[in-house]
C-alpha angles and dihedrals in degrees: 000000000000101000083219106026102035087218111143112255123208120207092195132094090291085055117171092163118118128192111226134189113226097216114026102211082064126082126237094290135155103266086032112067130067136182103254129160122270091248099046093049089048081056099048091042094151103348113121113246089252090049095048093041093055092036082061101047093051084054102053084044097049092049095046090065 
């Protein structure tokens, strides 16, 4: 399951899982990755995790008005 999206990832041929780096700055490092959907991850490139979580929080409230 995608750790921010809760959409279900496969890791078979029909993959859709994407390993992402928390914090960018970092490498890929135990305590700095984490399973997230191909699209998600796309969407996040280069953001910090705290950034793109309250990016996407702006947007879903924005939208809901």
């Amino acid at each position: 399951m995608c750790r921010l999206s809760g959409i279900p990832i496969k890791l078979d041929k029909h993959r859709n899982a994407s390993l992402d780096r928390i914090d960018p700055s970092i490498g890929y490092i135990e305590g700095n990755v984490q399973w997230i959907h191909k699209d998600i991850n796309q969407m996040k490139w280069d953001i910090n995790h705290n950034i793109f979580i309250k990016l996407c929080h702006l947007v879903s409230d924005f939208r809901d008005n």
